[in-house]
N, C-alpha and C positions, 0 to 999 in steps of 0.2 A: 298531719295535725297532731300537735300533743294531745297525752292524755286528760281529760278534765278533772282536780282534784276534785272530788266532791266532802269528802272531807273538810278542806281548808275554806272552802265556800261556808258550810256548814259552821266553822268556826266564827267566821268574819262574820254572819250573818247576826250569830248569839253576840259578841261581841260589840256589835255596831246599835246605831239607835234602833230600840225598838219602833214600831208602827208604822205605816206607809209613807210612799215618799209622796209631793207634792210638789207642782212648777206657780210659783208667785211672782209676774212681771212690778220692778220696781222702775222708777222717776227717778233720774240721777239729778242734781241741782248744775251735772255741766250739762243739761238736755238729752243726753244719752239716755239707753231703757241698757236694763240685767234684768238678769232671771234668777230668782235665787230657786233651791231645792231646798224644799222645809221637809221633815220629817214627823207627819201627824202623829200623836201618841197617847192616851190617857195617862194623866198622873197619878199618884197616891190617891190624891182628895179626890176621885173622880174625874175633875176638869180636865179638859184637850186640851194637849201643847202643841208646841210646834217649836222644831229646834232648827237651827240654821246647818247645814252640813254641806251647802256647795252655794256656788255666785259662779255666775257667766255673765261676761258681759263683752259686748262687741268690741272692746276694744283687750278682752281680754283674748277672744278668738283671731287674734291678730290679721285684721281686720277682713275677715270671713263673713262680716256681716252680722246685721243681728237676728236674720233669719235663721242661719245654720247654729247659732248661741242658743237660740229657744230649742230646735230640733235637739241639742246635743242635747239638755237640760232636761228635755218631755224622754229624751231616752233611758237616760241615766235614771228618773225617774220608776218606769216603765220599767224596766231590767231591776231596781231594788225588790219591786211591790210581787212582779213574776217568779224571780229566786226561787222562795222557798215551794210553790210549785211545781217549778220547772227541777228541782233537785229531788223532789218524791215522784215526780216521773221517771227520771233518768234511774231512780235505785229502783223502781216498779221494773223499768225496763230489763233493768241487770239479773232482777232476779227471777223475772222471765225466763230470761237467757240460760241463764246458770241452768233453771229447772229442765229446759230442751235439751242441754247438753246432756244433762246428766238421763233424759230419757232417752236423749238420742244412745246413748254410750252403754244403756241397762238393754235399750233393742239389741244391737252389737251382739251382746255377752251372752244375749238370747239364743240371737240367730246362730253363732259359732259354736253355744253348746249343740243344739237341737243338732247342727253340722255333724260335730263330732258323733253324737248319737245314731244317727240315722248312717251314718260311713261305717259305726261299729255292726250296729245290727245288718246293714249289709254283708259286712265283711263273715259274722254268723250264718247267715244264713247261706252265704258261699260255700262254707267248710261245711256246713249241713251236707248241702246239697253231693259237694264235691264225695263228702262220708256213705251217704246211703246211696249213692252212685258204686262208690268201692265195695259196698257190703253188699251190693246187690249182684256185682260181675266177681262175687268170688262165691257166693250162694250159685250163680249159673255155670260156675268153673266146677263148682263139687259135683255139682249137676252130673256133668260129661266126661266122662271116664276119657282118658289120654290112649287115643287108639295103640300107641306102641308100647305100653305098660302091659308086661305079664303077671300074672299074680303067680310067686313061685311054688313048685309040689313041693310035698312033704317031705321029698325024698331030699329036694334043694334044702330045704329052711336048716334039716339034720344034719346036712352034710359043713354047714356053712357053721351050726354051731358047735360040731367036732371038731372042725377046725382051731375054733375060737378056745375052745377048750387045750387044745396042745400047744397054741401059740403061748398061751398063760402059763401050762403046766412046763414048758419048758425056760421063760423066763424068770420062775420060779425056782428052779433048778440051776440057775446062770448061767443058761444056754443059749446061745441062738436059735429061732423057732426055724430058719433055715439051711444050718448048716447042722445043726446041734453041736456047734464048739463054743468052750470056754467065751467072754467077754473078752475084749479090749479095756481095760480100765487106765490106759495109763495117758490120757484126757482128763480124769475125775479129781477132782480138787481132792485133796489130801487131807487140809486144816483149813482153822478159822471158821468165819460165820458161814461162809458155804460150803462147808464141807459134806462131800457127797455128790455134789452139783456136779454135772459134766452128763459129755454123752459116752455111752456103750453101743461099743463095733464089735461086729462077729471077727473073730482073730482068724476064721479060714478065710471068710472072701473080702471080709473088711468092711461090711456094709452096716448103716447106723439101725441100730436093734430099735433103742429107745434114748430119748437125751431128760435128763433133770435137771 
């Protein structure tokens, strides 16, 4: 079914006679009845009119009888006087409508915020959990000392940074800390922006000192 303009109703109604309509059985002079529809109205001056706006008549209903001429006529009637009515119903109705929707549609935006929320705060409180779980099994790691960890003597800790001290003192010197020979430079950029850059090999056994 189409849509119903209510609009253009709306127009026709302003438009058309004012006042309600009325069904008036007439006496035709060939012995026939019609119906006319009058349109009751107050005038200016106060006084009721009545204006002629439809005729049926049985032989106008080709020839349907003059039973179904009066029905049409009490209808046509009937549906002017109901109109305006039945069209502040139908925009009652719509606006009804409209309003559900739009509550329906503000629940929604509700319920999918509150969603999002309730999935972030979960999602928090996972990484909480999953966090002082981890800070808790590395509190009980410090705890327990690693059975196979020796704490080294003094005589170790000396000896390791004697070491460390000759390995310096000798690449300081442009030596190898393991052969004590000269460098290899001839890998080391010459010029330009990287100059310098390159690795140093012991020229006894060949092996890489240090690279820049």
């Amino acid at each position: 079914m189409s849509a119903i303009d209510l609009d253009r109703l709306e127009r026709l109604l302003a438009a058309a006679t004012p006042g309600t309509a009325e069904v008036e059985r007439q006496d035709l002079a060939s012995g026939l009845f019609c119906y006319d529809l009058r349109s009751i109205y107050r005038g200016r001056d106060g006084d009721t009119c009545a204006i002629l706006v439809g005729h049926v008549s049985e032989e106008d209903r080709e020839g349907r009888g003059l039973a179904r001429a009066r029905a049409d006529a009490e209808l046509w009637a009937e549906m002017r006087n109901a109109l305006p009515a039945l069209i502040e119903r139908v925009r009652a109705a719509e606006m009804r409508a409209e309003a559900a929707e739009q509550h329906i549609e503000s629940v929604h935006l509700e319920m999918r915020d509150e969603e999002r929320a309730m999935r972030a705060d979960a999602r928090l409180a996972a990484e909480d959990m999953a966090g002082d779980a981890y800070r808790r099994g590395r509190e009980d790691a410090d705890k327990v000392p690693c059975p196979k960890f020796e704490q080294p003597t003094p005589e170790e800790v000396a000896a390791e940074e004697a070491e460390s001290e000759r390995v310096f003192a000798a690449i300081q010197a442009g030596k190898s800390p393991c052969c004590g020979a000269p460098f290899d430079e001839r890998q080391v950029i010459t010029s330009g922006g990287f100059k310098g850059h390159g690795p140093r090999f012991c020229s006894a056994c060949k092996r890489l000192v240090f690279q820049v």
